[in-house]
C-alpha positions as CSV (number, residue, x, y, z in Angstrom):
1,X,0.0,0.0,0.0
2,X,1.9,3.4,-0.7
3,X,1.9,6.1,2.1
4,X,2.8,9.8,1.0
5,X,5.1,10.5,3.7
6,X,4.6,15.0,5.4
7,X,7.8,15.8,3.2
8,X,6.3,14.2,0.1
9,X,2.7,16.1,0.8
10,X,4.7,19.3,1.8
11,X,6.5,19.8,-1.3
12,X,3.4,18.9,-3.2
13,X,1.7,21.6,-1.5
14,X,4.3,24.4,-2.8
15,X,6.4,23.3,-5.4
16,X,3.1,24.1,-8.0
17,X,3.2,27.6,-6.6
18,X,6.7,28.3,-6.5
19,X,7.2,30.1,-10.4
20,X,4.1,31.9,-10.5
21,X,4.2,33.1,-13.8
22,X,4.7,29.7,-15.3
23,X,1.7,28.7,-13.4
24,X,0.0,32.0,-15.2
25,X,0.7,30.8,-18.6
26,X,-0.2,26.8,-18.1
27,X,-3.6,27.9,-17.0
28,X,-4.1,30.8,-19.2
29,X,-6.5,29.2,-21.1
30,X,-8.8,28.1,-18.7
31,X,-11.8,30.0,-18.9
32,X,-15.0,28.2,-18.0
33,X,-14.7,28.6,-14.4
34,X,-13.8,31.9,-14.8
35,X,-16.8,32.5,-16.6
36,X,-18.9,31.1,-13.7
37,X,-17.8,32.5,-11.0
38,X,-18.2,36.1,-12.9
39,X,-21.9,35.3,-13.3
40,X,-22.1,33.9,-9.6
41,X,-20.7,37.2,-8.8
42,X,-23.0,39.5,-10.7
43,X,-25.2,41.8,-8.7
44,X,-23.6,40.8,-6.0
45,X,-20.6,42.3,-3.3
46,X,-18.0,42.3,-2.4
47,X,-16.9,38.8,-2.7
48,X,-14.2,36.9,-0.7
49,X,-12.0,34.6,-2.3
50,X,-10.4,31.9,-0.7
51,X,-7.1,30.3,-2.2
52,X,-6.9,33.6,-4.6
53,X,-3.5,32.5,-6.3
54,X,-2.1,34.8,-8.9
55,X,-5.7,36.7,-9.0
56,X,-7.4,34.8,-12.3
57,X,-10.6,35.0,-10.7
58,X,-10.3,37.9,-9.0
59,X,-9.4,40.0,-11.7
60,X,-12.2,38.9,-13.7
61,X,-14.4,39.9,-10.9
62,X,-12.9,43.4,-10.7
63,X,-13.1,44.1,-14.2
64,X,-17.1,43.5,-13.8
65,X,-16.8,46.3,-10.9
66,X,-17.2,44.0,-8.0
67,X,-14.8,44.3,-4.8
68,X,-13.2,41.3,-3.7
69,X,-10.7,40.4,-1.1
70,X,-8.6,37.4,-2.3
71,X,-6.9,35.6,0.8
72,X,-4.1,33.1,-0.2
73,X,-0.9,31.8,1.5
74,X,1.9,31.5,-1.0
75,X,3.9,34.0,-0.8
76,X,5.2,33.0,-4.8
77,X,1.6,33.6,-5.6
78,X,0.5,36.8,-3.8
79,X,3.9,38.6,-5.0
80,X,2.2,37.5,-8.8
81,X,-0.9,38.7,-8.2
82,X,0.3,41.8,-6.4
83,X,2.3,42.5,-9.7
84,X,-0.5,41.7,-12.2
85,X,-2.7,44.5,-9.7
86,X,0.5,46.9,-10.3
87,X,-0.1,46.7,-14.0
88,X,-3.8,47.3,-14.1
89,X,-6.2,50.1,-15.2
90,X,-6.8,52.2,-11.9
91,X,-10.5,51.2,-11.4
92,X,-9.6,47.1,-11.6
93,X,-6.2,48.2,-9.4
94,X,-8.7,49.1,-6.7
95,X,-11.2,46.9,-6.3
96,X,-8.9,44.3,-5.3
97,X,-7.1,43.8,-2.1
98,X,-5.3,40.5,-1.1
99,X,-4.3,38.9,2.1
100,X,-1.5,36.7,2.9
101,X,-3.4,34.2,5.2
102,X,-4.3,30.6,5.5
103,X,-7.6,29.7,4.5
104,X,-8.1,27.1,7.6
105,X,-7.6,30.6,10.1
106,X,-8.1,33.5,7.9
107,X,-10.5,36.0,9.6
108,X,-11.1,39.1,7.8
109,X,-13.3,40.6,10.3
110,X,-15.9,41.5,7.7
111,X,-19.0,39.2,6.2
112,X,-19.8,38.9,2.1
113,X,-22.6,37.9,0.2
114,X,-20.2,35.6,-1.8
115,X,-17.6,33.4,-0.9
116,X,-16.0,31.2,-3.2
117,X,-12.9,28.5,-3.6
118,X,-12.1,27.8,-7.2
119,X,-10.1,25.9,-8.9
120,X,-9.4,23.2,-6.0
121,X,-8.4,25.1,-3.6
122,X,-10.4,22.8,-1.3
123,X,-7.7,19.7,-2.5
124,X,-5.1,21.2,0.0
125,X,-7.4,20.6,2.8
126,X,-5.7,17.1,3.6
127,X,-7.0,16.4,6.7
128,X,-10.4,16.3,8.4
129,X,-9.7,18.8,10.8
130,X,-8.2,20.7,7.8
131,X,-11.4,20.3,5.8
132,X,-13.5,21.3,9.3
133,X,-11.4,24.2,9.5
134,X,-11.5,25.4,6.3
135,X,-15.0,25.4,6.3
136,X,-15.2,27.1,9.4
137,X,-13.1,29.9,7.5
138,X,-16.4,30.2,4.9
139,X,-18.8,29.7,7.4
140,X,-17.6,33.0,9.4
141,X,-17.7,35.2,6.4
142,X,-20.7,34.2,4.7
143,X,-23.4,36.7,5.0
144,X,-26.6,35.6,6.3
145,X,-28.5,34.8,3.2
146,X,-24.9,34.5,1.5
147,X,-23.4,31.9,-0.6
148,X,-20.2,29.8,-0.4
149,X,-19.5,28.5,-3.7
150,X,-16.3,26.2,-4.4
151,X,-15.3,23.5,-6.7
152,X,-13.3,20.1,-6.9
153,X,-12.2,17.6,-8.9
154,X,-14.4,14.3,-9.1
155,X,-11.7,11.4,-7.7
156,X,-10.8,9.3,-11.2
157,X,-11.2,5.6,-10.0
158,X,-8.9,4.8,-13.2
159,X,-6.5,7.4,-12.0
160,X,-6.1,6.5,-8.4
161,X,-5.4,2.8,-9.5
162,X,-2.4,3.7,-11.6
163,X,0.6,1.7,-11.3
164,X,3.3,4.2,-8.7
165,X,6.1,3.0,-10.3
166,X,5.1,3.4,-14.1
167,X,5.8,7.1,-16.2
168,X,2.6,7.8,-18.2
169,X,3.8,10.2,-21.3
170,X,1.6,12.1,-22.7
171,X,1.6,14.9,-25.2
172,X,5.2,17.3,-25.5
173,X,4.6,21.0,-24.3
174,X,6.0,24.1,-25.0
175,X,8.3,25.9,-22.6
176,X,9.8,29.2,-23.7
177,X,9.7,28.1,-27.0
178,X,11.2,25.1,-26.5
179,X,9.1,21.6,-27.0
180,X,9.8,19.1,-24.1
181,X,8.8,15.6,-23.2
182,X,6.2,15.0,-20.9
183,X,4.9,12.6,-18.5
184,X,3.4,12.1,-15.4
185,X,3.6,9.8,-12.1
186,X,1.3,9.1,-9.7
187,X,0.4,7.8,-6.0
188,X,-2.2,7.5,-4.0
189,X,-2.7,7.2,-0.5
190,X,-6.0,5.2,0.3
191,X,-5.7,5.7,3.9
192,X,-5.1,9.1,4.0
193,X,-7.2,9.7,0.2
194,X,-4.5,12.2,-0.8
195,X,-3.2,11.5,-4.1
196,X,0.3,13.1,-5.6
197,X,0.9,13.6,-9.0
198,X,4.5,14.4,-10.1
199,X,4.3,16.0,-13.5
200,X,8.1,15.7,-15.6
201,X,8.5,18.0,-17.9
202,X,11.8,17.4,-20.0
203,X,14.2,16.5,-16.6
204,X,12.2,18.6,-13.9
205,X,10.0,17.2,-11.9
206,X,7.1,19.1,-9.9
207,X,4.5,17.3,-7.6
208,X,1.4,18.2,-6.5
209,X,-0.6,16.8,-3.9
210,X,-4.6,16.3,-3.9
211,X,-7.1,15.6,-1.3
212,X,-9.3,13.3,-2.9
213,X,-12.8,14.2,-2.1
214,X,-15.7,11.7,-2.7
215,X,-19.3,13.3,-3.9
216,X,-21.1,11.8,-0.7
217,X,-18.1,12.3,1.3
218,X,-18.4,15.8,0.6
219,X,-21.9,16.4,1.5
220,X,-21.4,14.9,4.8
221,X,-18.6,17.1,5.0
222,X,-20.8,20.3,4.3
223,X,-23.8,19.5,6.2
224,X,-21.2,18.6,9.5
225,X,-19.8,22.4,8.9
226,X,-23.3,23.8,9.7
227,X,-23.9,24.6,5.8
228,X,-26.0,22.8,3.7
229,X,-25.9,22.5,-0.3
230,X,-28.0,24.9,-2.4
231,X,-27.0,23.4,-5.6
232,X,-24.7,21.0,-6.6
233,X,-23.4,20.9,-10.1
234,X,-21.5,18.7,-12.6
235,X,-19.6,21.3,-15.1
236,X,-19.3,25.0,-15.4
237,X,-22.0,25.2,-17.8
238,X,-24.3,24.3,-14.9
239,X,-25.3,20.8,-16.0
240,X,-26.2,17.7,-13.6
241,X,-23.3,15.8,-11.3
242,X,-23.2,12.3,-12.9
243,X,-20.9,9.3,-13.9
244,X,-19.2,11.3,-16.5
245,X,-18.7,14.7,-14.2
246,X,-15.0,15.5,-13.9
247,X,-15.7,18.2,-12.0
248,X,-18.1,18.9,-8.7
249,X,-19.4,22.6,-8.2
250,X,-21.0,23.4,-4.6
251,X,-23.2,26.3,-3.8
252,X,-24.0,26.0,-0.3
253,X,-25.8,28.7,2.5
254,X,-25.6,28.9,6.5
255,X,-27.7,25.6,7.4
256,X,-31.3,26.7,8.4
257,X,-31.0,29.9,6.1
């Protein structure tokens, strides 16, 4: 049975986040959840954002002329995002503040209509009393009447059964012009339900390590946090949670609200 060992799920915590701009340009293109959380956001706040990273969402939220307050603990990151808001037209520049804090303490001291958690931020809650945390975080920020609003990865049965010691190449990418092999390793921890995925492109390796979250797992999870699920989603576009989602989206409210 393989065990990630602290170091292992340390370093796959950071090393992602370490060359911010690299992480900038390999998710560029991602645009649907973007997209969402803009429309979420529409009419509404100002809106916290937990697990900001370089500011992709937020930045699409300020340039609709909502306020947010992106809170996110890598320093690598922040220092990105705090660039990107140095470069911006004045009225985008300040609508956005961020916060160097840990989403499973954070305490802004203020309440939103919107809180939200894209992109799997929610994966680098590894343990249950990281997940109950966390959600506390949400829970004393969310308005009454409010929303909390985070996506995660559906756990890949196919993926999580991979073979540790085998390299699965996939498609070359492009690196400062330069085409380079990859491929992509993988382990996962049943016990723990963290999987880390070390991605090799040409001779560097970077890891990244995911809490793998189960669909009913997660509900329980919620409900436990004294929140309870609005609406549940399968993709961006708003469709059903089923067999083929790769994605979960949660919209969830202060229980008894």
């Amino acid at each position: 049975m393989t065990r990630i060992s602290d170091r292992a799920l340390r370093v796959g915590t950071e090393a992602h986040y370490l060359d911010a701009a690299a992480y900038d340009r390999r998710y560029r293109a991602r645009r649907e959840d973007v997209a969402f959380y803009v429309e979420r956001a529409r009419g509404l706040g100002p809106v916290l954002e937990l697990g900001c990273g370089t500011g992709r969402v937020s930045f699409a939220l300020a340039r609709e002329g909502i306020e947010v307050v992106g809170v996110d603990a890598s320093p690598t990151m922040l220092a990105r995002a705090e660039e990107v808001r140095a470069r911006a037209p004045r009225a985008v520049r300040d609508r956005v503040r961020f916060v160097d804090g840990d989403v499973r303490d954070s305490r802004i001291g203020a309440k939103f209509e919107l809180v939200i958690a894209p992109f799997n931020v929610w994966m680098h809650l590894y343990t249950d009393d990281d997940l109950d945390r966390g959600f506390a975080t949400a829970r004393a920020h969310v308005r009454r009447g409010g929303r909390f609003v985070f996506d995660v990865r559906v756990p890949d049965a196919a993926e999580l059964a991979r073979d540790p010691g085998r390299l699965y190449r996939a498609r070359p990418v492009v690196v400062a012009g330069q085409k380079l092999p990859y491929a992509e390793a993988f382990q996962y921890d049943p016990i723990a339900q963290v999987q880390l995925v070390t991605m090799w492109v040409g001779d560097h390796a970077v890891p990244l390590a995911h809490r793998q979250l189960f669909p009913a797992e997660l509900i329980a999870r919620v409900q436990a946090a004294g929140l309870r699920v609005v609406e549940r989603f399968g993709d961006f576009a708003g469709g059903p949670l089923d067999a083929s989602s790769e994605v979960q989206i949660l919209e969830c409210a202060l229980s008894g609200k």
